[in-house]
C-alpha atoms as one frame of an Amber mdcrd trajectory, in Angstrom:
protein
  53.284 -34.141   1.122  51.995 -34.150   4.422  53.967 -30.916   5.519  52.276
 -28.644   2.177  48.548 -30.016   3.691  50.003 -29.032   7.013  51.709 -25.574
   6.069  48.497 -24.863   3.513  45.975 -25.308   6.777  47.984 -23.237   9.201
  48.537 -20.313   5.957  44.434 -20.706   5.629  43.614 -20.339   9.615  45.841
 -17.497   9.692  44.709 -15.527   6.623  41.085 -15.825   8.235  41.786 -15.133
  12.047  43.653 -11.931  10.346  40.965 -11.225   7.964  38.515 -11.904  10.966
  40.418  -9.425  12.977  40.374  -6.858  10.384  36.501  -6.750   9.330  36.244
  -6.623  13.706  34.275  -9.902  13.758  36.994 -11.287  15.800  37.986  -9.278
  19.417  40.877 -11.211  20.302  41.374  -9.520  23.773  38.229 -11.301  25.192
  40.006 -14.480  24.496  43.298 -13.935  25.629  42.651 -11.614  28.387  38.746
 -12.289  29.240  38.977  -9.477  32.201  40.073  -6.677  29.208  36.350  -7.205
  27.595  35.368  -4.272  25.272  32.860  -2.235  27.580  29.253  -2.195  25.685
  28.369   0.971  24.334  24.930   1.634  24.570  23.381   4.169  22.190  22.762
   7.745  23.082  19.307   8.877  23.709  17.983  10.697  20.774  17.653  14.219
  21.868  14.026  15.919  21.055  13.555  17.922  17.692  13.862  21.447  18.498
  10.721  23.722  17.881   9.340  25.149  14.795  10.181  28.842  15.021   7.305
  31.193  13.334   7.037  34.404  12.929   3.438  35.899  13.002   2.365  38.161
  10.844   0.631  41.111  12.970  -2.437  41.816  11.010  -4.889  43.987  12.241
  -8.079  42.605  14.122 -10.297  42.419  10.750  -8.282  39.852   9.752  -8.833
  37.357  12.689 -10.899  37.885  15.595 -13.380  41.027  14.707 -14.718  38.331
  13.289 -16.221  36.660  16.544 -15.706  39.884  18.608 -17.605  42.271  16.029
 -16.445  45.130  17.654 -15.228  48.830  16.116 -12.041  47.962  13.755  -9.279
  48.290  15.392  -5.577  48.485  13.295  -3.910  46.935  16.380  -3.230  43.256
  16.579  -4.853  41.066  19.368  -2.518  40.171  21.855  -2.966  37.120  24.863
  -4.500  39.333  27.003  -7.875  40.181  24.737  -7.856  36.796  23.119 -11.424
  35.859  22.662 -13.037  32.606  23.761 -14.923  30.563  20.868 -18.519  31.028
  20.847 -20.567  28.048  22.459 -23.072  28.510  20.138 -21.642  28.812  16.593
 -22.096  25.389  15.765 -20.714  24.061  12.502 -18.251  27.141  12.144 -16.384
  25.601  14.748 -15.563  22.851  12.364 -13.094  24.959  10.129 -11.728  26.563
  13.415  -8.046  25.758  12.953  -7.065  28.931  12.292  -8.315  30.130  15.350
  -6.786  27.232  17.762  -3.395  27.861  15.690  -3.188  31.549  16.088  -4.289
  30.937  19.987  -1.416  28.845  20.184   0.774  30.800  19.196  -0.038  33.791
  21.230   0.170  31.910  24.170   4.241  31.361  25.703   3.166  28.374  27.780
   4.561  27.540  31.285   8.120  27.137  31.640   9.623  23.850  31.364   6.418
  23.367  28.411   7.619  21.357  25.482   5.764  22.733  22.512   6.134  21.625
  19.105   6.067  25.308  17.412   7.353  28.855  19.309   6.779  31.884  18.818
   9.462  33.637  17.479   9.322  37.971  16.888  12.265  38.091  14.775  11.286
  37.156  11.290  15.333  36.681  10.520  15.145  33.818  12.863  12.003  32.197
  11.787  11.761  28.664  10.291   8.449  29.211   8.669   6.094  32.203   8.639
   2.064  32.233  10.143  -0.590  34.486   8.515  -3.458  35.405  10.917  -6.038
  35.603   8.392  -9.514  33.195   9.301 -10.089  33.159   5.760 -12.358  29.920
   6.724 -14.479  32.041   9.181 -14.663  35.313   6.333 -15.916  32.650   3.984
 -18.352  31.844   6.955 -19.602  35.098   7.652 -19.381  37.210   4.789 -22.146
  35.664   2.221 -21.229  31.933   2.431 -24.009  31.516   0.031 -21.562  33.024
  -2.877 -24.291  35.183  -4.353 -24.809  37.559  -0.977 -23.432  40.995  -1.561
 -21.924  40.252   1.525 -18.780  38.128  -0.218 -17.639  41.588  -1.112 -16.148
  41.814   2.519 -14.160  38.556   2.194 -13.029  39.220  -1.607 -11.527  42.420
  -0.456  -9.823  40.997   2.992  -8.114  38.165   0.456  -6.845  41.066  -1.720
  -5.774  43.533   1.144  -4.286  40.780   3.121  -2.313  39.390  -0.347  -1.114
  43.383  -0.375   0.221  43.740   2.753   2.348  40.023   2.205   3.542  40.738
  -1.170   5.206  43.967   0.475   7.054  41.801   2.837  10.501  41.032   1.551
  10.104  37.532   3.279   7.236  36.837   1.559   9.539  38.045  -1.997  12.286
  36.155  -0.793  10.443  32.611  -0.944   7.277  34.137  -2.835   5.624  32.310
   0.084   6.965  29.293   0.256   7.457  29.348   3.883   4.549  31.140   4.598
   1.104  29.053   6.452  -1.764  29.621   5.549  -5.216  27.645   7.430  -7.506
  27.026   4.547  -9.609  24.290   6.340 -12.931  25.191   4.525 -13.117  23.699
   1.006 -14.064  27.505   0.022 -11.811  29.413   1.851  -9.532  31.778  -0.136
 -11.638  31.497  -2.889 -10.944  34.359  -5.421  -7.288  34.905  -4.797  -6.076
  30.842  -4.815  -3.850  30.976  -7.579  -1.528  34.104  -5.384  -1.213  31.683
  -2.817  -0.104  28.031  -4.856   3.216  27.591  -3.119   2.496  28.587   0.495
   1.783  25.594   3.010  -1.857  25.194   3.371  -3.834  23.882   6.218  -6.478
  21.885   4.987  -8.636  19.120   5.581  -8.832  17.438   2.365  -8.086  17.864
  -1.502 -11.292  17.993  -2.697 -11.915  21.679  -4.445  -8.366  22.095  -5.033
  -7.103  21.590  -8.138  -3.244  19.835  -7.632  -1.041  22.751  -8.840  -2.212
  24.699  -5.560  -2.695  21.731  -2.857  -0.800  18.560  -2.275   0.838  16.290
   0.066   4.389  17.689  -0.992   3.940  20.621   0.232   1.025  20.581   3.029
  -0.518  19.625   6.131  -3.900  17.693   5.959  -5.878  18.305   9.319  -8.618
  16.846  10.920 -11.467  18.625  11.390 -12.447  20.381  14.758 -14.468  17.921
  16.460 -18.116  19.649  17.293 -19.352  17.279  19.830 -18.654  17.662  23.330
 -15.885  15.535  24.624 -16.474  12.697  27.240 -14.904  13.731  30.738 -13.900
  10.901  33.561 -14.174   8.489  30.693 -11.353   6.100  31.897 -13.589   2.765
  33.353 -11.283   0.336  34.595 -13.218  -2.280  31.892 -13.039  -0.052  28.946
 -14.744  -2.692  26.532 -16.946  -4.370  28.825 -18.616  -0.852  29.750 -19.167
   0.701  26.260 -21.642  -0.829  24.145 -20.777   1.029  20.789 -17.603   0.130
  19.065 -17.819   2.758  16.458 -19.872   5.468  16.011 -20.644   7.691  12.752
 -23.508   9.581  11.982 -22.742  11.894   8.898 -23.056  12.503   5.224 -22.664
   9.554   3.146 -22.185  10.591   0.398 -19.826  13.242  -0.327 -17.072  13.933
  -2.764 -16.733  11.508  -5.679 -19.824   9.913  -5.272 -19.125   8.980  -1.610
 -16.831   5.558  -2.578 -15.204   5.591   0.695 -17.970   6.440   2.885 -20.223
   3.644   0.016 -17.560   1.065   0.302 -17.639   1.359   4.755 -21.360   1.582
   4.638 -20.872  -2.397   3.089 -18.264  -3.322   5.350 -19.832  -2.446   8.520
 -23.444  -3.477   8.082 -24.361  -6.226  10.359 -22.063  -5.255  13.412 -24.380
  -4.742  16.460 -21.963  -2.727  18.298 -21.676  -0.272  14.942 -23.800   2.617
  14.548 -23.261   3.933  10.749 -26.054   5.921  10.085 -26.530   8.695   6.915
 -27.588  11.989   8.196 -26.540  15.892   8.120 -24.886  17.873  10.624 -27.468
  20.391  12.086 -27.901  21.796  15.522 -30.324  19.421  17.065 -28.526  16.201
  15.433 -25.232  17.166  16.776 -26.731  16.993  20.523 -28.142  13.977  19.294
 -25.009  12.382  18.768 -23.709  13.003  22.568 -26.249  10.813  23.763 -26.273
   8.224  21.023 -22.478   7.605  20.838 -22.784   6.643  24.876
């Protein structure tokens, strides 16, 4: 009897040291041999995503930058070289600017050894994704923003001209713009040709005069907008928090799209900090220097 217990014990350590060995749990070298121990493999550095290759579209200078340049139409596109600077005093325009900081971007190759997130690429058969140069925020902007200026002629026909020259493209008919960007940071930008441009990937800040069949987080890129105050320079004390007085700073509209709940419901939460300055107000000229001396 006491041979079966015995021969049943050594059957069951065997069956799991070989099971053990099998599943890998088990490295029987390192106890036999303890100099033969399995070298540790250490992972491999992930390597960096490559870039985003896009192709820009080269519209003429109507499209984009006659805008701030106002100068004779000219058919050719702007290249690095006659890139513009933003005006310093245009304000709240700067606020939809994207378009313009996107297209700058792109123009410009950076210095070698740069690692940039999108390149420019001037073979469209090579392109992940495809960049239309149109400031339809700035048209919207400048061309009777009021909606009832005979101005809003201009932008009505840049949206249809620009819509002809894409639907000509056979890249554009190969995806019907699906891989096509366009920046649409202003709520009204794009207004009277929207539903020609429902599957492209839209730059925009928020959802808000979109209906959902045009612009949604499946398909597009929310971004902030561009901020209009000046930026602080040298601000790196060596006692961050002991040297700024203001925790958090907002001085803006309060109420904004449905009924301001978000902006209602932080108005509540933050009431009663001495270090938080929430305060309702509208962006103008004058308040916007305000702000770089209040937010100090």
């Amino acid at each position: 009897m006491y041979e079966k217990v015995v021969l049943t014990f050594i059957f069951v350590f065997l069956l799991i040291i070989s099971y053990s060995i099998f599943m890998g749990t088990l490295d029987i070298r390192s106890y036999f041999f303890p100099h033969l121990k399995s070298p540790t493999l250490e992972p491999a550095p992930c390597s960096p995503d490559p870039p985003l290759r896009v192709y820009m579209y080269d519209l003429p200078r109507r499209f984009n930058v006659e805008m701030i340049t106002h100068r004779t139409a000219s058919e050719s596109p702007v290249t690095v070289k006659d890139w513009p600077p933003w005006p310093d005093n245009w304000g709240l325009k700067k606020q939809h600017s994207v378009e313009y900081w996107m297209m700058g971007s792109l123009l410009h190759e950076g210095e070698d050894g740069e690692s940039r997130e999108a390149v420019r690429v001037f073979d469209p058969e090579f392109a992940d994704a495809f960049f239309v140069p149109f400031f339809s925020s700035l048209s919207f902007n400048s061309h009777g923003h009021t909606m009832t200026d005979p101005a809003t002629e201009i932008d009505r026909q840049l949206q249809v001209d620009v819509m002809e020259f894409l639907t000509k493209s056979k890249y554009w008919q190969r995806s019907r713009g699906r891989d096509h960007i366009f920046p649409m940071t202003h709520p009204n930008a794009f207004r009277f040709l929207r539903n020609q441009v429902n599957d492209t990937i839209q730059v925009v800040v928020d959802f808000g005069r979109y209906p959902k069949g045009m612009s949604n987080l499946n398909k597009d890129v929310v971004s902030p907008y561009v901020h209009v105050v000046d930026s602080f320079t040298d601000d790196e004390p060596e006692d961050p928090y002991e040297a700024r007085s203001t925790l958090l700073f907002f001085r803006g509209r309060t109420f904004r799209k449905d009924e301001g709940i978000v902006r209602a419901k932080l108005t509540k939460i933050l009431s009663g900090y001495s270090d938080v300055h929430y305060e309702r107000s509208v962006a103008t000229g004058e308040n916007i220097k305000a702000v770089c001396y209040l937010a100090i």
